[in-house]
N, C-alpha and C positions, 0 to 999 in steps of 0.2 A: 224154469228149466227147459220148458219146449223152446221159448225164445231164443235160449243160447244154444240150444242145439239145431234149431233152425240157422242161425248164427251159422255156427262150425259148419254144417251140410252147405249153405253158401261160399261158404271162405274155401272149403274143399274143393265145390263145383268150379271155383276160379280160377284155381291152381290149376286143377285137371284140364282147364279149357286151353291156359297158356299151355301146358305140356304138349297139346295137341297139335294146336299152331305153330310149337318151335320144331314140330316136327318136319315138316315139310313146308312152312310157309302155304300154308292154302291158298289156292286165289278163289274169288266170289264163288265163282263157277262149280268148284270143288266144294261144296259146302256137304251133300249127301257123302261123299266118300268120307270127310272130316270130322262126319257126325257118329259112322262107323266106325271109324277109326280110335274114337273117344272113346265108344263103347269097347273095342278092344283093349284100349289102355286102362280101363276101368277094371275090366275084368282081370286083367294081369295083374294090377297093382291089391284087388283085392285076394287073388293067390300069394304075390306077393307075402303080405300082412295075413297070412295060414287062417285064412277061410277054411271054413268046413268043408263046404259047397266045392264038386269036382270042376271045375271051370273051362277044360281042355275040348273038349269037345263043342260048346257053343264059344268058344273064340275061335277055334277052328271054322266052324259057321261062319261065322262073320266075317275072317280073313274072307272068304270067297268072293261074301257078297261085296265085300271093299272092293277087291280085284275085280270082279265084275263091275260095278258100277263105276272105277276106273275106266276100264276099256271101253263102255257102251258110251260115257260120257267124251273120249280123246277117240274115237271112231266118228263124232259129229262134229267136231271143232270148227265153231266158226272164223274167220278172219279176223276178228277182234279176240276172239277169247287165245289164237295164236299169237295176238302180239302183247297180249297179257302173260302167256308164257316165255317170250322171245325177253321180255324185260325181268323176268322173274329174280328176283336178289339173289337168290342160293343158286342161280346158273353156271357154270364154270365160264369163268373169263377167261382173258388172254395169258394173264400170268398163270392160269392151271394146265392150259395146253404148254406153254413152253417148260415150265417142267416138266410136264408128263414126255412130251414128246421128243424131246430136244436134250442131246448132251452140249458139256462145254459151250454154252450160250454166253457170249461177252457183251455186254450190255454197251453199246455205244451213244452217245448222250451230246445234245446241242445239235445246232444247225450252222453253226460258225457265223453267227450273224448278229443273233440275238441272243438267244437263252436257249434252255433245254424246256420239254414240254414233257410230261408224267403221263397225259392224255396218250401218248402215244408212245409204245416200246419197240426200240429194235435195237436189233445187232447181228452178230456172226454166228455159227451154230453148227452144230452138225446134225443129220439127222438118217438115222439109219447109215451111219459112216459119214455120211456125202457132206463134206460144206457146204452152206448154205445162209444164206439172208433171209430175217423173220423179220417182220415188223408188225406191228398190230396197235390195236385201241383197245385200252384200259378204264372198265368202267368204275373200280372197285369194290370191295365186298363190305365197306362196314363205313360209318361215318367219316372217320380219320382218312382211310384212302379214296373214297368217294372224292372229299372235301381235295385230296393231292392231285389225283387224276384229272379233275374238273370231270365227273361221271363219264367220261371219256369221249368228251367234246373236244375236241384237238384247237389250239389256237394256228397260228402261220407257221409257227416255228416248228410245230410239231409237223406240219407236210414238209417245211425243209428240211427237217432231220430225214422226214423219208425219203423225198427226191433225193438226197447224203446217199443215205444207205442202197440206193436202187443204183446211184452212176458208181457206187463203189463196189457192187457185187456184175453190175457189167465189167468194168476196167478187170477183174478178174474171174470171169466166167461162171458167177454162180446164182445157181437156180435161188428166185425170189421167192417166199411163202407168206402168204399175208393172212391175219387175223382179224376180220370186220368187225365191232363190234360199239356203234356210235351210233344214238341219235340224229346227228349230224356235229357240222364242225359250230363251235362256239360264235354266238351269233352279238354276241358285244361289241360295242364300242371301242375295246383296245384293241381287238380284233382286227378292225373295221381298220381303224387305225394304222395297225405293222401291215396290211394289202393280206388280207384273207381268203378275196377274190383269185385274187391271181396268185399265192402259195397257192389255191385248189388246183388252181390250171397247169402251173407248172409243174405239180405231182402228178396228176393225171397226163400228162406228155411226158412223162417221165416214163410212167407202167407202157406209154405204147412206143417208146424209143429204143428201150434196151434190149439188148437183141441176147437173151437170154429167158429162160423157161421162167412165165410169174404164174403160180397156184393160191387164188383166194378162196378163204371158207368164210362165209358169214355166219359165226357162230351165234349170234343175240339178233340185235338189228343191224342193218345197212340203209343208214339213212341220209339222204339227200346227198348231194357233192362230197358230202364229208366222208362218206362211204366209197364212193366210185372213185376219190383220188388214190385210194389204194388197193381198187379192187379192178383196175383194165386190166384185167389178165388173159393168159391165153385157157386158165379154164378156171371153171367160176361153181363151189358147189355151198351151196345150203344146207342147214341143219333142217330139219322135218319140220321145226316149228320153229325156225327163227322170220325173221320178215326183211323184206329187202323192198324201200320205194323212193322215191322222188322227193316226198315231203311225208312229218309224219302224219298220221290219221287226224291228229287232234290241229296241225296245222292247216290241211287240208279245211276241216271242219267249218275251220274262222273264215276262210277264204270263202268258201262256197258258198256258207249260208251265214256266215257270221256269228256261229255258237260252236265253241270246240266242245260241248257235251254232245256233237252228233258225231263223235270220232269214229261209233259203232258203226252209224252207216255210211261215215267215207272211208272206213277199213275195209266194209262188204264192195264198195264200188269200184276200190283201187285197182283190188289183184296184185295184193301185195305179199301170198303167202308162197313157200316152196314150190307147194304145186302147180300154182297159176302162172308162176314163170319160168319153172320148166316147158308145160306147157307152151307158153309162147317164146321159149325157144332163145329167152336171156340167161341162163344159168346149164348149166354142161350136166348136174346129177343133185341127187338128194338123198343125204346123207340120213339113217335110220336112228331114230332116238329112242330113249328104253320108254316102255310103257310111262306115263305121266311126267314125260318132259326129259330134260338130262340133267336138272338136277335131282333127283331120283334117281339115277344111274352114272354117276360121276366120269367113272373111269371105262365105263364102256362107251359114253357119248366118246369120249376124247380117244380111245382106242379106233371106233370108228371113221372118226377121222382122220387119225393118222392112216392107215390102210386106203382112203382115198388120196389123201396126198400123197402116200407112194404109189398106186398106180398110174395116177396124175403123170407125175414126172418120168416113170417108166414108159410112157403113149410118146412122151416127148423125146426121147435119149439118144435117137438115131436123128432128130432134127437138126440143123445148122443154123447159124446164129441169124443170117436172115431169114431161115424159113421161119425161124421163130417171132421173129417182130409182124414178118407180113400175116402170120397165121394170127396175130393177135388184130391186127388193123380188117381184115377179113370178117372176124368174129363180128366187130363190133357195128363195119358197114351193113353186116347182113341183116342187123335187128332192125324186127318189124317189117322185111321185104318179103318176106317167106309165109307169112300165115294166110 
């Protein structure tokens, strides 16, 4: 008897663990809050099942110290443990801001060349009335769109659809919005193949040609070329804990010392979070995420950025189509002359 009920108290304690994990998806770092949190669900699910035991007042407790121990922990946030949340699965992606944000979005598809690319979404839109051009990188959220997306590593055709979508919202005067959210661009061999290279190049001369207002957010990551062919804009804002670099940490790693397990300490040496490129002066603002990241606060991350994107574009409204390109070519000659 004790054995099978040793049994059961296991098979319970496993269930309860998964419960707790589907809650918010923990990362490493989060482990004390996760462990609170259990104990919270514990205690609910034994009110629940009409416990004798008054239980409201030490879960009360406990929410606190959760919150608490939240905060003390997302108040130290290293460079590495930001790009553990910058990747986080439950993050809102591209497809959750263009709902949220965006009415009448018409999805336009292909680069007239090759194919159409799932990596990368754009089209027409309006947004707070105004037409507009969205484009963005699509990571997905579960295996089936992950696997359609390619995690939202864009091949060629996906930056030709964009450079598409950028000379079609110039020929008709409409402001560009772009959604970062890429490791970088797809580093394969068919890749290599359709000129991967030079699609990045000719998107990125594309963001600094069109004489029209471009507002990028890196919502997740911004990584390497695959990131900046869509992101030369004339204003460039971050989410509080997304990451925006050159190569990622774990790439960096191999190069430097030959072991991508030192990803930790070429994320500390990058300066590759919000703050440190505000800081030096590549990024225009930085956008406030809800206490423990934004997924944890869904529609208030994506609310805040909307409200950035329309001020964005309102600093712009009185500009003229060349002041707009040269204010972009400006931005970009200034980086790194000024610190």
């Amino acid at each position: 008897m004790r054995a099978r009920n040793s049994q059961l108290g296991f098979e319970k304690s496993t269930f309860l663990q998964a419960d707790i994990q589907s809650m918010y998806n923990y990362l490493d770092f989060e482990k004390p809050v996760a462990d609170l949190d259990g104990k919270i669900l514990e205690l609910k699910k034994l009110a629940e099942e009409g416990g004798a035991l008054d239980t409201n007042d030490e879960i009360a407790r406990l929410e606190r110290r959760s919150g608490d121990a939240l905060r003390d922990l997302y108040r130290k946030l290293t460079p590495w443990q930001k790009a553990q949340i910058a990747r986080h699965p439950d993050r809102p992606h591209c497809v959750d801001y263009i709902a949220r944000l965006f009415t009448d979005f018409t999805p336009l598809a292909g680069d007239r060349n090759y194919a159409d690319d799932d990596a990368v979404q754009a089209g027409l839109a309006r947004f707070n009335g105004q037409a507009v051009a969205v484009i963005g990188q699509e990571k997905g959220s579960d295996t089936k769109t992950r696997l359609k997306h390619n995690f939202g590593m864009a091949m060629p055709e996906g930056y030709r659809k964009a450079v598409r979508i950028m000379e079609l919202a110039d020929r008709f005067n409409l402001p560009v919005l772009t959604l970062v959210d890429t490791a970088g661009a797809f580093p394969g061999i068919a890749a290599e193949e359709r000129g991967q290279a030079e699609a990045i190049a000719r998107s990125t001369a594309a963001c600094l040609n069109v004489k029209v207002p471009i507002v990028s957010v890196i919502i997740g990551e911004g990584g390497s070329g695959g990131a900046i062919a869509i992101a030369t804009a004339n204003r460039v804002y971050m989410l509080e804990h997304s990451i925006y670099s050159v190569i990622s940490p774990e790439g960096a790693a191999s190069i430097l010392w030959h072991d991508s397990t030192r990803a930790k300490d070429a994320a500390t040496s990058m300066r590759i979070t919000a703050q440190d490129l505000y800081e030096l002066k590549i990024i225009d603002g930085i956008i406030p995420e809800p206490l423990g990241g934004a997924h944890r606060g869904r529609d208030a991350a994506i609310e805040a950025t909307g409200n950035i994107i329309n001020v964005a574009l309102k600093s712009m409204s009185n500009m003229d189509r060349d002041a707009l390109r040269q204010d972009r070519r400006e931005k970009y000659l200034a980086i790194g002359r000024n610190l």
